[in-house]
C-alpha positions, 0 to 999 in steps of 0.5 A: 500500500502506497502512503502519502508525505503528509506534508504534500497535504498539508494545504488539503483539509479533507478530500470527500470522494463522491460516486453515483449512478443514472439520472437519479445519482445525477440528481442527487449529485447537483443537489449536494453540490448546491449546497457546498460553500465556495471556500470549501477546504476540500478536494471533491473527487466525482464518479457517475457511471456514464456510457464509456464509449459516448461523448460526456457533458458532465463537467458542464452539467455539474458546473450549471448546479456547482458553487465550486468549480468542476473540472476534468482531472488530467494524470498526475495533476495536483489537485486543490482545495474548493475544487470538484474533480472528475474523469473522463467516461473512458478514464476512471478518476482515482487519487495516487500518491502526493495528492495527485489525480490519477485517470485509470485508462480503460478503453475496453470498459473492463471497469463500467460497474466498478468505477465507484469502488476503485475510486473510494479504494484508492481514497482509502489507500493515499488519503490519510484520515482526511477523508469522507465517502458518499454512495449517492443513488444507483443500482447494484453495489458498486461502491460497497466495498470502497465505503467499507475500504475507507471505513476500514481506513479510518475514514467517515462513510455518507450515504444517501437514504434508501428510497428502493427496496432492500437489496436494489441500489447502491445506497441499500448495498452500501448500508448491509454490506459491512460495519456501520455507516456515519451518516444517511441522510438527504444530498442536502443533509449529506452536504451539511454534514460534509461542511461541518466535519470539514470546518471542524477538521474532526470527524464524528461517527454514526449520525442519521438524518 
């Protein structure tokens, strides 16, 4: 397992890592993004299953809704404080060592429903206990067992409040899959939360609302 210098984050409070699926995921994604503040002291990293092999607009759809600024992350770029971040459809965003971005190429899709996963795992693995994960809406699990990396990590684990049946979405499989979950609650909720624990720089564990 990679670990960062701890001074290469020095000016990075938190980094909130953020995965969803389909128009629902979307939804709730601009819906949480509404209602972070500009100055956020944190790196917001962004994965939304979308078609691989399709031309994505999904910088400029999230920028419509954002205070923050959204941008696409290059390889190995540094990223800042009070920006979002995602990748392309054809190129997972991960974080690497030194609080650099990190684009997993996949040209032959070999990761379509485990984008959200590989994103929270290498949060868990580079990011220090400085760092939030939220399973937005979706179907099927992926992002269970990267919430349960970051958990395992020491980090602080979000989830949006089921609205399908046991067992049907990301959200559900996120909450049974394995310990407990610091958080459930609205985007909205979700959003106030992440400011709080980012402006108080000390996370605390298992709320709901």
């Amino acid at each position: 397992m990679l670990v960062c210098d701890p001074e290469d984050y020095a000016s990075i409070d938190f980094f909130v890592a953020i995965g969803a699926s389909g128009p629902r995921g979307l939804n709730d994604i601009e819906r949480l993004l509404a209602r972070l503040p500009p100055d956020l002291r944190a790196v917001v990293l962004i994965v939304l299953h979308r078609p691989w092999d399709r031309v994505s607009y999904l910088r400029e759809v999230l920028n419509r809704h954002s205070a923050i600024p959204i941008h696409i992350a290059e390889d190995g770029e540094r990223l800042r404080n009070g920006y979002g971040y995602i990748g392309e459809p054809g190129a997972h965003l991960a974080l690497a060592a030194n609080s650099l971005g990190d684009l997993i190429a996949d040209p032959r899709n070999l990761h379509r429903n485990r984008t959200v996963d590989a994103l929270f795992r290498s949060v868990a693995a580079h990011a220090r206990g400085r760092f939030i994960g939220v399973v937005l809406s979706g179907a099927l699990d992926d992002g269970s067992r990267g919430l349960a990396a970051i958990h395992e990590a020491g980090g602080v684990t979000m989830v949006l409040t089921p609205h399908d049946p046991p067992g049907r979405g990301m959200p559900e499989n996120a909450i049974g899959y394995d310990g407990p979950i610091d958080f459930i609650g609205t985007p909205e909720a979700i959003a106030a939360n992440i400011v709080e624990r980012v402006q108080a720089r000390e996370p605390a564990r298992r709320t709901t609302e």
